[in-house]
CHARMM-style PDB file with segment names, atoms N, HN, CA, C and O in Angstrom:
ATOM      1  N   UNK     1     -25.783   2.573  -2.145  1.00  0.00      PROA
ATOM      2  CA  UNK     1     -24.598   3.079  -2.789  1.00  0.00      PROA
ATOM      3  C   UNK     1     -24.326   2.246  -4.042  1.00  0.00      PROA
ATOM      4  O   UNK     1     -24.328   1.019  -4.133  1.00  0.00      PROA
ATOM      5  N   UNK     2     -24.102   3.113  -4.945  1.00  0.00      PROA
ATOM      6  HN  UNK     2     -24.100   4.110  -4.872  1.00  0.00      PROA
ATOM      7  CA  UNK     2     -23.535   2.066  -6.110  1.00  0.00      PROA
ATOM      8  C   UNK     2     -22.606   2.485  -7.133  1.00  0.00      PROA
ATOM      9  O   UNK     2     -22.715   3.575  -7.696  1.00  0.00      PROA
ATOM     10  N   UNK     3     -21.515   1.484  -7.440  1.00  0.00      PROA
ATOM     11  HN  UNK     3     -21.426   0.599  -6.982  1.00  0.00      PROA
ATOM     12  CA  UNK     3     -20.344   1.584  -7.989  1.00  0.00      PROA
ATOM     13  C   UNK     3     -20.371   1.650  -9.682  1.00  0.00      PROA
ATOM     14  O   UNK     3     -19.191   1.633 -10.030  1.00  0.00      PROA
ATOM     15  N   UNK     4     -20.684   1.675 -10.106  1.00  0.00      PROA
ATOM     16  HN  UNK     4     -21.643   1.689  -9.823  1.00  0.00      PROA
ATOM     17  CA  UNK     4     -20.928   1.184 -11.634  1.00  0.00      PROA
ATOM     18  C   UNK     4     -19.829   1.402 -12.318  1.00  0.00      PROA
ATOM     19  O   UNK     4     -19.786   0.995 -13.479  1.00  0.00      PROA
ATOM     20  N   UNK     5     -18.893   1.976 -11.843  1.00  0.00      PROA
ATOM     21  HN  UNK     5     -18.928   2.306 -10.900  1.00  0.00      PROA
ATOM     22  CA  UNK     5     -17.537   1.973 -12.532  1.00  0.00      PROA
ATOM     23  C   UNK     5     -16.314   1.244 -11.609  1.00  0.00      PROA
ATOM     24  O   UNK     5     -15.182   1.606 -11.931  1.00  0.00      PROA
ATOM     25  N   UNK     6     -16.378   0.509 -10.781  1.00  0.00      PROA
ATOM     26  HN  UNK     6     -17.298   0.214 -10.519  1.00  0.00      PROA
ATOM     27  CA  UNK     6     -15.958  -0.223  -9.610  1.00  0.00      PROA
ATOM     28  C   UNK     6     -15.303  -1.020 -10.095  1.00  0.00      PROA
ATOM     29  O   UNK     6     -15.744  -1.951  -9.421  1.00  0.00      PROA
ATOM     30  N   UNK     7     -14.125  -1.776 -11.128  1.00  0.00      PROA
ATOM     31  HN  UNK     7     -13.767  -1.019 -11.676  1.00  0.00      PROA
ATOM     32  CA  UNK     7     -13.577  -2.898 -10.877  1.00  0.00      PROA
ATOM     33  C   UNK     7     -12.502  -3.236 -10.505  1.00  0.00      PROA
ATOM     34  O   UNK     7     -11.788  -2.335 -10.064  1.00  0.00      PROA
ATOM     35  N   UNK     8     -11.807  -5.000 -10.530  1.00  0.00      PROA
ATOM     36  HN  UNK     8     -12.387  -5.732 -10.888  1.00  0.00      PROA
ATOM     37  CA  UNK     8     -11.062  -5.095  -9.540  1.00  0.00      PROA
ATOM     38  C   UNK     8      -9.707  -4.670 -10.253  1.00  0.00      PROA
ATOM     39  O   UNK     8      -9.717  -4.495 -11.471  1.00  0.00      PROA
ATOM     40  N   UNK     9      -8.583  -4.506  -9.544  1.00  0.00      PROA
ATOM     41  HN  UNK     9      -8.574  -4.648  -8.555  1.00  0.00      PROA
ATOM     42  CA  UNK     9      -7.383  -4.303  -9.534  1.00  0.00      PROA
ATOM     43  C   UNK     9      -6.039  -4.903  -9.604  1.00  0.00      PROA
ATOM     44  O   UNK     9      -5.567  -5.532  -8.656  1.00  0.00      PROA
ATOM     45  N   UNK    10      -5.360  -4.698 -10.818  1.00  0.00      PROA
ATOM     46  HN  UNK    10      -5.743  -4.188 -11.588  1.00  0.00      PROA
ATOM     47  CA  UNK    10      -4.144  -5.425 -10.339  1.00  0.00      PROA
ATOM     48  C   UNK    10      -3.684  -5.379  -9.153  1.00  0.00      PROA
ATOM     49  O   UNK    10      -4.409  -4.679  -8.445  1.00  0.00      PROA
ATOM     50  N   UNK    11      -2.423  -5.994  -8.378  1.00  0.00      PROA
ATOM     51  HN  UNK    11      -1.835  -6.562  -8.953  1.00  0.00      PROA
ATOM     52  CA  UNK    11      -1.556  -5.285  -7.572  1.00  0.00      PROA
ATOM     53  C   UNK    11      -1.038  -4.368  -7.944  1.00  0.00      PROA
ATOM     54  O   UNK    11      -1.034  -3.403  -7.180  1.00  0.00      PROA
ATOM     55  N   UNK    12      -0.323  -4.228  -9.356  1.00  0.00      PROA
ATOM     56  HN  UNK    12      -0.326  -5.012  -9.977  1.00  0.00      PROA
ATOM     57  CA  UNK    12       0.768  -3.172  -9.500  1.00  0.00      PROA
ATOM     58  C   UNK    12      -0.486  -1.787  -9.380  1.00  0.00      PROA
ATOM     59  O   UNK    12      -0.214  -0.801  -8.696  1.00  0.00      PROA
ATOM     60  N   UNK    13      -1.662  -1.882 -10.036  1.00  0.00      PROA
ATOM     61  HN  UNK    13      -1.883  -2.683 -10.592  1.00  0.00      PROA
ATOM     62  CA  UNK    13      -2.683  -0.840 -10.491  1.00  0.00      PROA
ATOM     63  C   UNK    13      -3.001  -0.383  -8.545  1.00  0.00      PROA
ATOM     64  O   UNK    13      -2.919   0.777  -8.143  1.00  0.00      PROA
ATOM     65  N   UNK    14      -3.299  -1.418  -7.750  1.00  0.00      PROA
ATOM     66  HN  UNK    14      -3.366  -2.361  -8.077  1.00  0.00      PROA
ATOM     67  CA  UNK    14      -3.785  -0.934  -5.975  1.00  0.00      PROA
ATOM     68  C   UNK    14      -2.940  -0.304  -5.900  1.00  0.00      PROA
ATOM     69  O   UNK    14      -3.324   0.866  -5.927  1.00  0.00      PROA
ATOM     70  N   UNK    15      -1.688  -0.395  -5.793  1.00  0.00      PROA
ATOM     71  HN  UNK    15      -1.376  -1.345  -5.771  1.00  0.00      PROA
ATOM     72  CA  UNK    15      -0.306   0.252  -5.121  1.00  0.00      PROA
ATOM     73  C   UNK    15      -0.259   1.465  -5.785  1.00  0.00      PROA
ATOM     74  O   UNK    15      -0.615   2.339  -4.994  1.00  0.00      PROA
ATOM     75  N   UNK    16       0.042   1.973  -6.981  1.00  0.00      PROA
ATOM     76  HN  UNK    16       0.332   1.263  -7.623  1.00  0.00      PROA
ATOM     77  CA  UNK    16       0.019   3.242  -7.820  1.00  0.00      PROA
ATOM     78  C   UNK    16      -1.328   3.801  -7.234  1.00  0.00      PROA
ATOM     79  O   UNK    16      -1.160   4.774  -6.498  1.00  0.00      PROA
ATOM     80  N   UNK    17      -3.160   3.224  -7.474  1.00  0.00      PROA
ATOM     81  HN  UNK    17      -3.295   2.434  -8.072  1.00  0.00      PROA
ATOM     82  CA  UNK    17      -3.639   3.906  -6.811  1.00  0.00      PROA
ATOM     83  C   UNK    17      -3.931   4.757  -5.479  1.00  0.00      PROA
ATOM     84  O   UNK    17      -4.630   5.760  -5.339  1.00  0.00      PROA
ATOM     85  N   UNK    18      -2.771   3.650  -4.058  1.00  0.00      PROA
ATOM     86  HN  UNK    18      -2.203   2.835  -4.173  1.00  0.00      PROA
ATOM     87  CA  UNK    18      -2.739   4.150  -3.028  1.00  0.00      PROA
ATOM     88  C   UNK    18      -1.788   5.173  -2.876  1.00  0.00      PROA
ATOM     89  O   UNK    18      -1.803   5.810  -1.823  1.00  0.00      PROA
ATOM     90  N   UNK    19      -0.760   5.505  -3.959  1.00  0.00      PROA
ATOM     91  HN  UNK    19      -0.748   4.987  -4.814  1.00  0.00      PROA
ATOM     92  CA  UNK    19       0.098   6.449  -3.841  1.00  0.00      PROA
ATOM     93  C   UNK    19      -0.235   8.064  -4.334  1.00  0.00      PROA
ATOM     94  O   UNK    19       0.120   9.131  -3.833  1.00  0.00      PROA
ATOM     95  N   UNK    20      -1.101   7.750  -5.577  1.00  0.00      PROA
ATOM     96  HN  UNK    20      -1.388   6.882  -5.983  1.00  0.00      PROA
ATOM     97  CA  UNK    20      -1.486   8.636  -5.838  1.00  0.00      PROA
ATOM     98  C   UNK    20      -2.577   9.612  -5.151  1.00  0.00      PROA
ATOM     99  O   UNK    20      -2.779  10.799  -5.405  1.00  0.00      PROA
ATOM    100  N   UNK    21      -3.233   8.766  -4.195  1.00  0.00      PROA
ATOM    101  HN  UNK    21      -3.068   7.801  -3.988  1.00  0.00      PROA
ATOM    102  CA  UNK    21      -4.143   9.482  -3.052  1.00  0.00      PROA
ATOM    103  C   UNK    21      -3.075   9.300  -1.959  1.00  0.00      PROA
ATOM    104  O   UNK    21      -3.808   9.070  -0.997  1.00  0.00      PROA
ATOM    105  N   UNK    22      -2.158   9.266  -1.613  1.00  0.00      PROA
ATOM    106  HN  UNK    22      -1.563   9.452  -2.395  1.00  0.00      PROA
ATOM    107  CA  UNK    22      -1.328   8.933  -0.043  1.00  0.00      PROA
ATOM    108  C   UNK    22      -1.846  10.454   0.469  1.00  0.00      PROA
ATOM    109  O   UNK    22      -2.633  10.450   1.416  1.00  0.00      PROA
ATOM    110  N   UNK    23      -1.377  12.001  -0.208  1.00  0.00      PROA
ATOM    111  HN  UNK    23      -0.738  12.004  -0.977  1.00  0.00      PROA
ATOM    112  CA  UNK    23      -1.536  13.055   0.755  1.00  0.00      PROA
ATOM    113  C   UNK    23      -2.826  13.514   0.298  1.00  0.00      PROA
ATOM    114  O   UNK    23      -2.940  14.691   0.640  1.00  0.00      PROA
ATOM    115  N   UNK    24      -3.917  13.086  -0.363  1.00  0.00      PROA
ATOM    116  HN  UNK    24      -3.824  12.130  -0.641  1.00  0.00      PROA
ATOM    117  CA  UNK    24      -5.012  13.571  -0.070  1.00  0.00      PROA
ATOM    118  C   UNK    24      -5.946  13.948   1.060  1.00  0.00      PROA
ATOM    119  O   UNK    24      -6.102  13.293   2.090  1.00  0.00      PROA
ATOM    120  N   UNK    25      -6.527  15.044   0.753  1.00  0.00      PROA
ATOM    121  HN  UNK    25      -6.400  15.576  -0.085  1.00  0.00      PROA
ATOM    122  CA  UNK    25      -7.727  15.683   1.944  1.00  0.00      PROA
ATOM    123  C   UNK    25      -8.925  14.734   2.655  1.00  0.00      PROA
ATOM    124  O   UNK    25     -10.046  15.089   2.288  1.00  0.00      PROA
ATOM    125  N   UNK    26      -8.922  13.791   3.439  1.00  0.00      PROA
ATOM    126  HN  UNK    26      -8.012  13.503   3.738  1.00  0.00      PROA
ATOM    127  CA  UNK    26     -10.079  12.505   3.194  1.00  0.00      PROA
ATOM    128  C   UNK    26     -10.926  13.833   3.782  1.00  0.00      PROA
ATOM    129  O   UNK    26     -10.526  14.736   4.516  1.00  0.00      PROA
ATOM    130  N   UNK    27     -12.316  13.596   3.148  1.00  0.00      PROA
ATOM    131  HN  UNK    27     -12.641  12.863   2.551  1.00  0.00      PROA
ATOM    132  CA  UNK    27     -13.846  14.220   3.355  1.00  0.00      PROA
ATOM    133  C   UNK    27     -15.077  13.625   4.038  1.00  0.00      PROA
ATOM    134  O   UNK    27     -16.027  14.146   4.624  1.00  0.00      PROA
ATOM    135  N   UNK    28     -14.758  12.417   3.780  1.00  0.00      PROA
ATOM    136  HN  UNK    28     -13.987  11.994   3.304  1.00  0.00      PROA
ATOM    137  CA  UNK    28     -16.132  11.806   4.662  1.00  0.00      PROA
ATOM    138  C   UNK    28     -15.277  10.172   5.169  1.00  0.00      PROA
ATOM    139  O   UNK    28     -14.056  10.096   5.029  1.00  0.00      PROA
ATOM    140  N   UNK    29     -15.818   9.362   5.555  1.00  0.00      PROA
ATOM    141  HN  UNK    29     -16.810   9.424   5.669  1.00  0.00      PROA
ATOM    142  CA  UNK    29     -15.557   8.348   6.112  1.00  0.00      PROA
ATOM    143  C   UNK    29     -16.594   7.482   6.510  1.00  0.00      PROA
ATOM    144  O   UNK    29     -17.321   8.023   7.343  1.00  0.00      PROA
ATOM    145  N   UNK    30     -16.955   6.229   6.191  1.00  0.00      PROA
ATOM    146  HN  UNK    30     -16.364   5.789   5.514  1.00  0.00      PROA
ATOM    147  CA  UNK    30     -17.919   5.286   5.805  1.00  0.00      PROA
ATOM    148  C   UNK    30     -18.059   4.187   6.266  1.00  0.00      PROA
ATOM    149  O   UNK    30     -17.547   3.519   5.367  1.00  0.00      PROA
ATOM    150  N   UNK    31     -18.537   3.130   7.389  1.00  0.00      PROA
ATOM    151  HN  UNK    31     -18.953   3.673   8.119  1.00  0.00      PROA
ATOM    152  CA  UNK    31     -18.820   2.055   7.028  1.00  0.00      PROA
ATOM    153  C   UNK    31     -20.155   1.545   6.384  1.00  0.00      PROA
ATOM    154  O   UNK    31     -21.155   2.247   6.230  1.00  0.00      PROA
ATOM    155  N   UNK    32     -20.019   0.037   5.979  1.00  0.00      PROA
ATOM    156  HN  UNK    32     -19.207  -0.533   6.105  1.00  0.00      PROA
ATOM    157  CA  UNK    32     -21.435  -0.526   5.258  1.00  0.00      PROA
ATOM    158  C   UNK    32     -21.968  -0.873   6.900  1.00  0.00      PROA
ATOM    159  O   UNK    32     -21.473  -1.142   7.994  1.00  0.00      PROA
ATOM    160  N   UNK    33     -23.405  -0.657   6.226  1.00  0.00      PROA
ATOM    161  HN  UNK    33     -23.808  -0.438   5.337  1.00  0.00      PROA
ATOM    162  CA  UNK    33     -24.553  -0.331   7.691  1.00  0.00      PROA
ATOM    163  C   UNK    33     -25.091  -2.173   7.593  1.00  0.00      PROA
ATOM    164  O   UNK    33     -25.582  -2.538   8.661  1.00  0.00      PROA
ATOM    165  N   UNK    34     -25.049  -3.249   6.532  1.00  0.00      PROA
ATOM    166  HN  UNK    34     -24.650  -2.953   5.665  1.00  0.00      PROA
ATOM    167  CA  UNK    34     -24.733  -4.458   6.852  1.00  0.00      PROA
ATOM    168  C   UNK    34     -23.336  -5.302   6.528  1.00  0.00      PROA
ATOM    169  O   UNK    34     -23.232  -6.528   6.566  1.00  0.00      PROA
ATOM    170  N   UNK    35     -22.450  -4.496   6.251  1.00  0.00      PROA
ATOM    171  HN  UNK    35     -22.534  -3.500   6.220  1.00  0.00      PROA
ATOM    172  CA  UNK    35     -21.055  -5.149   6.396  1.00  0.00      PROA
ATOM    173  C   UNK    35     -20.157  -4.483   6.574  1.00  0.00      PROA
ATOM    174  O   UNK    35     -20.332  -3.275   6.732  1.00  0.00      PROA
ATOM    175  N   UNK    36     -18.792  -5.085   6.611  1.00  0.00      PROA
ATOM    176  HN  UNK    36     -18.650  -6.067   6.483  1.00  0.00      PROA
ATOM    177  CA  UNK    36     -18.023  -4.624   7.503  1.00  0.00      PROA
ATOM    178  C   UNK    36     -16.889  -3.928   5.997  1.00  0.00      PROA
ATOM    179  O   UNK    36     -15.694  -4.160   5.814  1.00  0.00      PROA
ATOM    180  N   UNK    37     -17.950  -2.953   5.045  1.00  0.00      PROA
ATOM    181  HN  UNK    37     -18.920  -2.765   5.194  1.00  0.00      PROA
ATOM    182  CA  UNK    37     -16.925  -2.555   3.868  1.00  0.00      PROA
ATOM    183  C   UNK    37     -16.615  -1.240   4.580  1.00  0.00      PROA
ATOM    184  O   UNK    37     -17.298  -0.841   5.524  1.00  0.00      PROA
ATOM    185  N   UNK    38     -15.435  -0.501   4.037  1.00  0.00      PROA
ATOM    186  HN  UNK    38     -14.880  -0.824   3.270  1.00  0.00      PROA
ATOM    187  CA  UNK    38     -15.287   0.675   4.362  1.00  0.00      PROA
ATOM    188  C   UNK    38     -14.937   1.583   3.366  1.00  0.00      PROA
ATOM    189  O   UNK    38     -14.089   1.269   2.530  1.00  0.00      PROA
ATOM    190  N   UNK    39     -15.631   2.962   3.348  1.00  0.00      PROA
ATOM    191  HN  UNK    39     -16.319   3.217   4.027  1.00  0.00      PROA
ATOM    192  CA  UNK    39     -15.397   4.054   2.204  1.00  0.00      PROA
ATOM    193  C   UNK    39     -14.768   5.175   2.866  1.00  0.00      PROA
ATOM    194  O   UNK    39     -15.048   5.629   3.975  1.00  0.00      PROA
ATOM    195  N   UNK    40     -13.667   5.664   1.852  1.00  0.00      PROA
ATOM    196  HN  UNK    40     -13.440   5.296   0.951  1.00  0.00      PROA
ATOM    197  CA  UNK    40     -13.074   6.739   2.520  1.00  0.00      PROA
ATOM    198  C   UNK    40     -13.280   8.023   1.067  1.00  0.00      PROA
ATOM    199  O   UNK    40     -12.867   7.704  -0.048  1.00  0.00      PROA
ATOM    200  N   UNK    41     -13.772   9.051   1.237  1.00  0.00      PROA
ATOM    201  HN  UNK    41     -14.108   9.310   2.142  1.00  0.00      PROA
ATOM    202  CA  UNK    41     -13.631   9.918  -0.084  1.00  0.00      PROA
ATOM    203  C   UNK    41     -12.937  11.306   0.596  1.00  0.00      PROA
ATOM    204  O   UNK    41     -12.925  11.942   1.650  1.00  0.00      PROA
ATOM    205  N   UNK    42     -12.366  11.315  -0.774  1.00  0.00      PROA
ATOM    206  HN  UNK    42     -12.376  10.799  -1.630  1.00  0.00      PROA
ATOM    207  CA  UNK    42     -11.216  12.273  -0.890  1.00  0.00      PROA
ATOM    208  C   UNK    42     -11.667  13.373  -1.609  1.00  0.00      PROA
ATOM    209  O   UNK    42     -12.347  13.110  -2.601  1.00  0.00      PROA
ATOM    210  N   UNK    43     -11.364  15.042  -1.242  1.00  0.00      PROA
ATOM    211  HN  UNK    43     -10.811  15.255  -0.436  1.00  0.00      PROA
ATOM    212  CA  UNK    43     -11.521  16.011  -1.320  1.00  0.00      PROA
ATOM    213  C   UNK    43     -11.295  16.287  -3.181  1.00  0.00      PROA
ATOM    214  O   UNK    43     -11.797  17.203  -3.832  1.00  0.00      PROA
ATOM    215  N   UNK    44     -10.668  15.517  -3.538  1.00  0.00      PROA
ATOM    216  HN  UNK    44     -10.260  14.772  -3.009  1.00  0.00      PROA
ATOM    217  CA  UNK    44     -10.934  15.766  -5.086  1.00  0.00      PROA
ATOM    218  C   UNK    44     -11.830  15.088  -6.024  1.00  0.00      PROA
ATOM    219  O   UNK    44     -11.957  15.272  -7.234  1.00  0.00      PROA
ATOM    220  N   UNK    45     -12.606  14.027  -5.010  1.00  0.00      PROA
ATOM    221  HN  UNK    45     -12.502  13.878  -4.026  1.00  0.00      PROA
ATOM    222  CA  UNK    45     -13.897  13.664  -5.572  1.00  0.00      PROA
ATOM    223  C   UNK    45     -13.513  12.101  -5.741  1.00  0.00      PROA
ATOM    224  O   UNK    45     -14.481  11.340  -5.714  1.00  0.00      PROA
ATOM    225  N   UNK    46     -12.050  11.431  -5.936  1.00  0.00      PROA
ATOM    226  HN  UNK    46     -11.264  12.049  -5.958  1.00  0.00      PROA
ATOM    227  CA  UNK    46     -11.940  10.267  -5.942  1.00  0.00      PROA
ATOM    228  C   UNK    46     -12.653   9.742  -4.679  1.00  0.00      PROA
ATOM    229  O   UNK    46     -13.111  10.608  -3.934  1.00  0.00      PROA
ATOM    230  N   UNK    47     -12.864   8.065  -4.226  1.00  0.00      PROA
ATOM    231  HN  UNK    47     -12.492   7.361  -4.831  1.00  0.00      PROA
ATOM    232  CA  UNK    47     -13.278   7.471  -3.014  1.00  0.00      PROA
ATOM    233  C   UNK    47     -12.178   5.848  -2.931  1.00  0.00      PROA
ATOM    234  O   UNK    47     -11.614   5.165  -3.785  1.00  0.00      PROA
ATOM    235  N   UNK    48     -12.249   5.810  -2.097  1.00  0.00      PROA
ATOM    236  HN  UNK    48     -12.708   6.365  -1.403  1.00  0.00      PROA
ATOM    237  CA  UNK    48     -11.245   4.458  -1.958  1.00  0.00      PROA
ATOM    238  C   UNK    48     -12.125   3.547  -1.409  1.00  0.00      PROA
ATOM    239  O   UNK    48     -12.258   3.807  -0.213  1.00  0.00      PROA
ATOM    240  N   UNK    49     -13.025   2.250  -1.871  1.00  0.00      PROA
ATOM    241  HN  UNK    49     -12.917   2.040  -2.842  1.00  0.00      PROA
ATOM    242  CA  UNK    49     -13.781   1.375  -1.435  1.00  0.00      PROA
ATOM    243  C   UNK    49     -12.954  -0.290  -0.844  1.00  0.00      PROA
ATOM    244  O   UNK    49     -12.651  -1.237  -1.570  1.00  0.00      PROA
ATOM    245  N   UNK    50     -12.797  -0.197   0.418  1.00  0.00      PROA
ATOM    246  HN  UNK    50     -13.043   0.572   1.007  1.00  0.00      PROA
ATOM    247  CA  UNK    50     -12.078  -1.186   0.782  1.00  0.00      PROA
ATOM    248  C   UNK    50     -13.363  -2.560   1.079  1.00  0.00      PROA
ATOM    249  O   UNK    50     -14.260  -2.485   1.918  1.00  0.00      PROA
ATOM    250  N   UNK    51     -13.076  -3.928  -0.008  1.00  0.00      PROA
ATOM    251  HN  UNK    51     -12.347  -3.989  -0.689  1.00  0.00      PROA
ATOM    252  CA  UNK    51     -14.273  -4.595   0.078  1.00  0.00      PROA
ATOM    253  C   UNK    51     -14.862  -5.240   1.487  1.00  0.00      PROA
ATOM    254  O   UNK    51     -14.206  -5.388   2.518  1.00  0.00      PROA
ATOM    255  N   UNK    52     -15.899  -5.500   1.339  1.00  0.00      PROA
ATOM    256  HN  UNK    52     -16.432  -5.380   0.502  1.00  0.00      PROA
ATOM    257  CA  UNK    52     -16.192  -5.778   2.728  1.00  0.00      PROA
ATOM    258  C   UNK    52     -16.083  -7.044   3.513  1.00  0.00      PROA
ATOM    259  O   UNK    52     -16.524  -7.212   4.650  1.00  0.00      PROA
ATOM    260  N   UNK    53     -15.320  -8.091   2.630  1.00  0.00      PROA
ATOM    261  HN  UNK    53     -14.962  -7.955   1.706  1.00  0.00      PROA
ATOM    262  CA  UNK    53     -15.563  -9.776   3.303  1.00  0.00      PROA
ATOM    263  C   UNK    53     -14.284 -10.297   2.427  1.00  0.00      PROA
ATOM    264  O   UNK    53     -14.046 -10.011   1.254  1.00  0.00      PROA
ATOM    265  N   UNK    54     -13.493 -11.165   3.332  1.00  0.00      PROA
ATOM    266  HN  UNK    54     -13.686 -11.397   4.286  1.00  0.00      PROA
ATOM    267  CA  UNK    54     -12.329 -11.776   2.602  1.00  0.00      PROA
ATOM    268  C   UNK    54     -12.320 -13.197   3.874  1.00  0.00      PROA
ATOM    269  O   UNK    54     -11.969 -13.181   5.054  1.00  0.00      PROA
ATOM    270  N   UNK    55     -12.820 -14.236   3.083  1.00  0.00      PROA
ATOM    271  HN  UNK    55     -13.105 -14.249   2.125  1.00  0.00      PROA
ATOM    272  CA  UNK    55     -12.703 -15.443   4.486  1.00  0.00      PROA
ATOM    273  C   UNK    55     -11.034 -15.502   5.150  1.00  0.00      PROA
ATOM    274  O   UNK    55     -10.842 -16.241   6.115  1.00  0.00      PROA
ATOM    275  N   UNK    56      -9.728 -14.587   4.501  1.00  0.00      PROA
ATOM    276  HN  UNK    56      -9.884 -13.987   3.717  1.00  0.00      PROA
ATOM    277  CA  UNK    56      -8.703 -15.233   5.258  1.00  0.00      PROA
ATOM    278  C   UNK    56      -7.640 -13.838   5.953  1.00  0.00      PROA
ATOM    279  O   UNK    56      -6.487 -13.776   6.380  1.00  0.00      PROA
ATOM    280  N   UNK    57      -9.144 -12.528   5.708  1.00  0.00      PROA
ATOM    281  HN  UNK    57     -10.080 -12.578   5.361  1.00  0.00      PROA
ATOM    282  CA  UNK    57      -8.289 -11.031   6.672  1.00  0.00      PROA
ATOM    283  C   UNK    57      -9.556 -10.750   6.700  1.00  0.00      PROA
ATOM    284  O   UNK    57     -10.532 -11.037   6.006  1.00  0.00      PROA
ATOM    285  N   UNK    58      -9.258  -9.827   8.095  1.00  0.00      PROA
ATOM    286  HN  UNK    58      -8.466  -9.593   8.658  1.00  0.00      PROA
ATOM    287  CA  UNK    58     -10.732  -8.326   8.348  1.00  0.00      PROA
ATOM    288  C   UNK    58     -10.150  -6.967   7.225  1.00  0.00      PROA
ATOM    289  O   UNK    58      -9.066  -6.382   7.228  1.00  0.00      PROA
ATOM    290  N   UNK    59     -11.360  -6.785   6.323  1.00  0.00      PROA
ATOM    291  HN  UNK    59     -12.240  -7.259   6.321  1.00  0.00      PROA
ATOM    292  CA  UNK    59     -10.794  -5.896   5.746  1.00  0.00      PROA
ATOM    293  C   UNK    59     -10.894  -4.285   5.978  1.00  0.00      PROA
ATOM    294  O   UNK    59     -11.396  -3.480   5.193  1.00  0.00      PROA
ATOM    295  N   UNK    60     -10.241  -3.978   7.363  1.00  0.00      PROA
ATOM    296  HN  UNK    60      -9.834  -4.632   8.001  1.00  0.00      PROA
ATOM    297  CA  UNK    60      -9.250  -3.150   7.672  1.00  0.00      PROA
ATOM    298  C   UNK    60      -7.925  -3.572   8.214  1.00  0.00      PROA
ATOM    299  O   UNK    60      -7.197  -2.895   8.941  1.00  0.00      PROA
ATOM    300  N   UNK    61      -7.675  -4.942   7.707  1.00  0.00      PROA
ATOM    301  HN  UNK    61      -8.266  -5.492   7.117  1.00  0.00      PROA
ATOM    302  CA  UNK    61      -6.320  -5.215   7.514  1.00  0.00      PROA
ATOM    303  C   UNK    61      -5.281  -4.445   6.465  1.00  0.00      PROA
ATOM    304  O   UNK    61      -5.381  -4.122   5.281  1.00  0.00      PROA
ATOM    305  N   UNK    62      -4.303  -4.315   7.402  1.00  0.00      PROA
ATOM    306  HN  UNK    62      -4.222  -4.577   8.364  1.00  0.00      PROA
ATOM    307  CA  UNK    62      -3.207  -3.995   5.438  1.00  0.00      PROA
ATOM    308  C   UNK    62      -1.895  -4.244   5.682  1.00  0.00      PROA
ATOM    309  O   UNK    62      -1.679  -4.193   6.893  1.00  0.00      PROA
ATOM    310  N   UNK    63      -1.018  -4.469   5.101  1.00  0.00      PROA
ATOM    311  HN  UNK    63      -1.193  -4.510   4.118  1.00  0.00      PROA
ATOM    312  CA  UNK    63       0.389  -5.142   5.232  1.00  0.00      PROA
ATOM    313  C   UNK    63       0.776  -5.186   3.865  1.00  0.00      PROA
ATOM    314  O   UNK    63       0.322  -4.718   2.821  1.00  0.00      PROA
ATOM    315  N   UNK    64       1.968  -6.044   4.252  1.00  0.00      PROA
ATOM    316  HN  UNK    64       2.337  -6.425   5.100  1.00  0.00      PROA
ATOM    317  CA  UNK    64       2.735  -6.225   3.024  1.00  0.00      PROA
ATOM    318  C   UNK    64       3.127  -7.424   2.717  1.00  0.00      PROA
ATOM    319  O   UNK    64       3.754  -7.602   1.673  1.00  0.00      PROA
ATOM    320  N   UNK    65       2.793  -8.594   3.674  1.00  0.00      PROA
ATOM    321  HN  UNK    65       2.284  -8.449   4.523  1.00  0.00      PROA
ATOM    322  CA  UNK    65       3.073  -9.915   3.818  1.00  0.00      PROA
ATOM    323  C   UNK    65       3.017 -10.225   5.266  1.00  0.00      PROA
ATOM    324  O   UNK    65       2.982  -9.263   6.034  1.00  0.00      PROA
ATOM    325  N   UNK    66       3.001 -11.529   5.793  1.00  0.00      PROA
ATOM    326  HN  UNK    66       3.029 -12.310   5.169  1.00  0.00      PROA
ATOM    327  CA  UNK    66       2.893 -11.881   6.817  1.00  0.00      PROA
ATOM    328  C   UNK    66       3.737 -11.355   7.969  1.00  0.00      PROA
ATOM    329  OT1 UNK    66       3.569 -11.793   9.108  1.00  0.00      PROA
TER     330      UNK     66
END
């Protein structure tokens, strides 16, 4: 798989992007076959790539603070 248009994100830029997909159609659903990343793509062709390694959360963590 490869991203070539992939980079990272403000906070303010993650949050607007998770809103703007909140009621999207998800289409497929993904993990990495050697890590623990996860892909979710959405029926209008966007994909949401959650990275796969953070030494201080599992990233299918999500919150808002401790």
């Amino acid at each position: 798989m490869v991203f070539e248009n992939r980079r990272e994100l403000s906070e303010e830029e993650a949050i607007n992007t998770i809103l703007e997909i909140r009621r999207e159609q998800i289409v497929d659903i993904s993990l990495g076959e050697n890590s623990p990343s996860l892909l979710i793509s959405f029926h209008s062709g966007k994909c949401l790539y959650i990275n796969d390694y953070d030494k201080n959360v599992e990233c299918w963590q999500a919150g808002d603070d401790w």
